[in-house]
C-alpha positions in Angstrom: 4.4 3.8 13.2 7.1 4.2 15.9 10.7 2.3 14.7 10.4 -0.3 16.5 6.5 -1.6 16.4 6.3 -5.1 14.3 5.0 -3.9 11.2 1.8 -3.0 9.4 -0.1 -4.8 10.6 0.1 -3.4 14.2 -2.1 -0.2 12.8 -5.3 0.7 14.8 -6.9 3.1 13.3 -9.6 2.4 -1.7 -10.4 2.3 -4.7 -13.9 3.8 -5.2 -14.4 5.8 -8.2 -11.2 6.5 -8.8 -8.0 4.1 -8.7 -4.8 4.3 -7.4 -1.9 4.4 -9.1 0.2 1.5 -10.6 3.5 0.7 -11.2 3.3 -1.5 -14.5 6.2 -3.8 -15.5 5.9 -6.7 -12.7 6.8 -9.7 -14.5 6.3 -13.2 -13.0 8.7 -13.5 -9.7 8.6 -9.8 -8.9 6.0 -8.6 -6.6 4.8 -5.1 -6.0 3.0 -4.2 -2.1 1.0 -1.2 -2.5 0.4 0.4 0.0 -2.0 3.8 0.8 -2.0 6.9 3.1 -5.5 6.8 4.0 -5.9 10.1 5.2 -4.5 11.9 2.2 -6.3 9.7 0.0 -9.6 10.5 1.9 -9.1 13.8 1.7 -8.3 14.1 -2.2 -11.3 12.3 -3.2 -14.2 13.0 -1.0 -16.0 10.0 -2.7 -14.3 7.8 -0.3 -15.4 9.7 3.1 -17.9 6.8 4.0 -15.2 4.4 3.3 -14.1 2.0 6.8 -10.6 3.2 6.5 -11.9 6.8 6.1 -14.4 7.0 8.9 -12.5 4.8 11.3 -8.8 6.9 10.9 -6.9 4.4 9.5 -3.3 5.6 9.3 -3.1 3.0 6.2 -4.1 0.4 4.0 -2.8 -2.0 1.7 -4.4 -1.7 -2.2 -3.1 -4.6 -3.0 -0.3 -7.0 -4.0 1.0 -7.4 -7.5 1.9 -10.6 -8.4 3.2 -10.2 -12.3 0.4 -12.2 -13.7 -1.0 -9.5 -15.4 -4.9 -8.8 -15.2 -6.5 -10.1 -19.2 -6.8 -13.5 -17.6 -11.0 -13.6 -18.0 -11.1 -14.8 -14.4 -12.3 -13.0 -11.2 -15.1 -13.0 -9.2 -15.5 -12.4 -5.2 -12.1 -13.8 -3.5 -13.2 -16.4 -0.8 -11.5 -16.1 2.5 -12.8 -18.1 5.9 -13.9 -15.8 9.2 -10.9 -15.8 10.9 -8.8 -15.1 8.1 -11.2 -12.4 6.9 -10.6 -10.5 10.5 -7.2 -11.0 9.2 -7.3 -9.4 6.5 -9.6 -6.8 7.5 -6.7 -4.6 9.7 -5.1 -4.0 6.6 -7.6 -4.1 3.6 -10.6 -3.4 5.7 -13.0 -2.3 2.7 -14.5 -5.3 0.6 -14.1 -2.7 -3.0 -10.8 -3.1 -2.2 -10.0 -6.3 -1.5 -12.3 -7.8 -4.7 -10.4 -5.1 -7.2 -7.1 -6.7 -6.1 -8.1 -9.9 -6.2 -9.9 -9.7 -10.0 -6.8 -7.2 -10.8 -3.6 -8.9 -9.1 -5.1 -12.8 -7.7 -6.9 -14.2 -10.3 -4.5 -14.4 -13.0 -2.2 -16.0 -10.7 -2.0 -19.9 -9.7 -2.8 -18.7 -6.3 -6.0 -19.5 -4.5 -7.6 -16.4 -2.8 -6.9 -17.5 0.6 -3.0 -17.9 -0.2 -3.0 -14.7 -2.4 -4.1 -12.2 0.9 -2.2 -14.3 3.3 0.7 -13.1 1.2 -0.2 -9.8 1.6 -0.6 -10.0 5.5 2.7 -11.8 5.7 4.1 -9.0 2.9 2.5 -6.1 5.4 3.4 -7.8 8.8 6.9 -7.9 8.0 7.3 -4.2 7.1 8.5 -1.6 9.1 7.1 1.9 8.4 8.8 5.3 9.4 6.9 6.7 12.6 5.2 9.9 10.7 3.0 7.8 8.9 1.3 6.6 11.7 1.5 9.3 14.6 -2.1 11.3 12.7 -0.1 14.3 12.4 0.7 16.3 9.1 4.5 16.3 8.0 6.3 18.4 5.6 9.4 15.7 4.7 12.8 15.0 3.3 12.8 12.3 0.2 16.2 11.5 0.8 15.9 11.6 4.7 12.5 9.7 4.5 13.7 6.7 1.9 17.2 6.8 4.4 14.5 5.7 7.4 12.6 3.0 5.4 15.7 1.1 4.5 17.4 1.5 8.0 14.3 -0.4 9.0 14.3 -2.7 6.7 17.4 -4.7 6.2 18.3 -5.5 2.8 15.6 -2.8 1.1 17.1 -0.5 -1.2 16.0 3.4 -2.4 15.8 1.6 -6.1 12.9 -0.8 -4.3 10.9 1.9 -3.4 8.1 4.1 -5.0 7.0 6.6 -3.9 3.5 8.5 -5.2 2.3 11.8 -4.8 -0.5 13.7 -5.8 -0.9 17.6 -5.5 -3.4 18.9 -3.1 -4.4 22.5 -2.4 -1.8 25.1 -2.9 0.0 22.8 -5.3 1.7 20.7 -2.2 3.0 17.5 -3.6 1.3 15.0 -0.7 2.3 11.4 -0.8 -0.2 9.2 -1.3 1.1 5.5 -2.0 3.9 3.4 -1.3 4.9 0.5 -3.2 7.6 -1.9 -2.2 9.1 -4.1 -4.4 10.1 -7.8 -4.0 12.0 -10.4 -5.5 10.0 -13.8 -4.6 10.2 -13.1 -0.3 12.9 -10.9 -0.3 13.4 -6.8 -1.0 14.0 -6.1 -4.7 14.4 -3.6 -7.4 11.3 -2.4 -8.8 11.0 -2.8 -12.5 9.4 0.4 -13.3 8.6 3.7 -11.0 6.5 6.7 -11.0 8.4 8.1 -8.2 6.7 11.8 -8.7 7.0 13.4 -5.2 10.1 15.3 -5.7 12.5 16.6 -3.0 10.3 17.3 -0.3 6.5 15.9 0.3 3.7 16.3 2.7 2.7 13.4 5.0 -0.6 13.9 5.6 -2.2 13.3 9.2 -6.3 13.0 10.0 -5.5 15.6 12.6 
């Protein structure tokens, strides 16, 4: 996404068998947007190839938004969101799996309804601005340092400690990032409470070209 486009939710063109990763320690008041490079992640696990966001080049999608509720609450089901907000929704989380797992995993247990639980997670995804190499389609070899510098320049008031950043190692043993997670305190940028933050000095941005 170029520097100055509005946010996530500006890209054109999840979990299936296997889940992403999470970082655990949200407590109540502390949010966690996690967010997904499709293309590496359709790639890694060829399960996912008949996936929307695989088959129609997303650049991204949003796995969902953790709300510090925890996920033992016994409550769940099929999240219910009208037409227009489904559309909505859609540009970010376009694949149903995905949007139920969040919702039984991160919605449920909260006081939220479903319709105000993904509306925070369009608001959350519309507001962020993303480096432009994650949305160009193109492959990347990049600088940690250089790439969290970019991501906080964009976004006033993040910091590097309310960032993680996820990798997984594809052929050749190349360290390719995979998820992002942002970190909130109620609205606003925060520290996140615990990190896997395994990508190392240098990581692969991986394009669908």
């Amino acid at each position: 996404m170029s520097q100055t486009a509005s946010g996530l939710l500006l890209i054109a063109s999840f979990l299936f068998c296997v889940p992403a990763h999470s970082a655990e320690g949200a407590k109540v008041g502390q949010r966690i947007l996690m967010i997904e490079m499709t293309p590496a992640m359709c790639a890694i696990y060829p399960s996912r190839a008949r996936m929307r966001q695989c088959l129609e080049g997303y650049s991204l999608t949003v796995a969902g938004l953790d709300l510090g509720y925890g996920d033992s609450c016994g409550r769940g089901g099929t999240p219910k969101l009208t037409p227009l907000q489904l559309r909505v929704v859609n540009r970010v989380m376009p694949d149903a799996t995905v949007r139920n797992q969040a919702w039984r995993r991160y919605g449920a247990c909260s006081p939220l309804r479903s319709s105000f639980y993904f509306r925070q997670i369009v608001t959350h995804a519309s507001q962020l601005k993303l480096p432009r190499e994650l949305n160009t389609g193109n492959s990347y070899t990049v600088s940690k340092s250089r790439f969290l510098r970019q991501l906080t320049r964009l976004n006033p008031g993040m910091q590097a400690s309310g960032v993680d950043l996820i990798c997984q190692d594809a052929s050749r043993k190349q360290s390719v990032l995979t998820e992002i997670h942002i970190c909130y305190e109620g609205s606003s940028f925060g520290r996140c409470p615990a990190t896997i933050d395994n990508c190392g000095s240098n990581f692969i941005i991986s394009g669908d070209r």
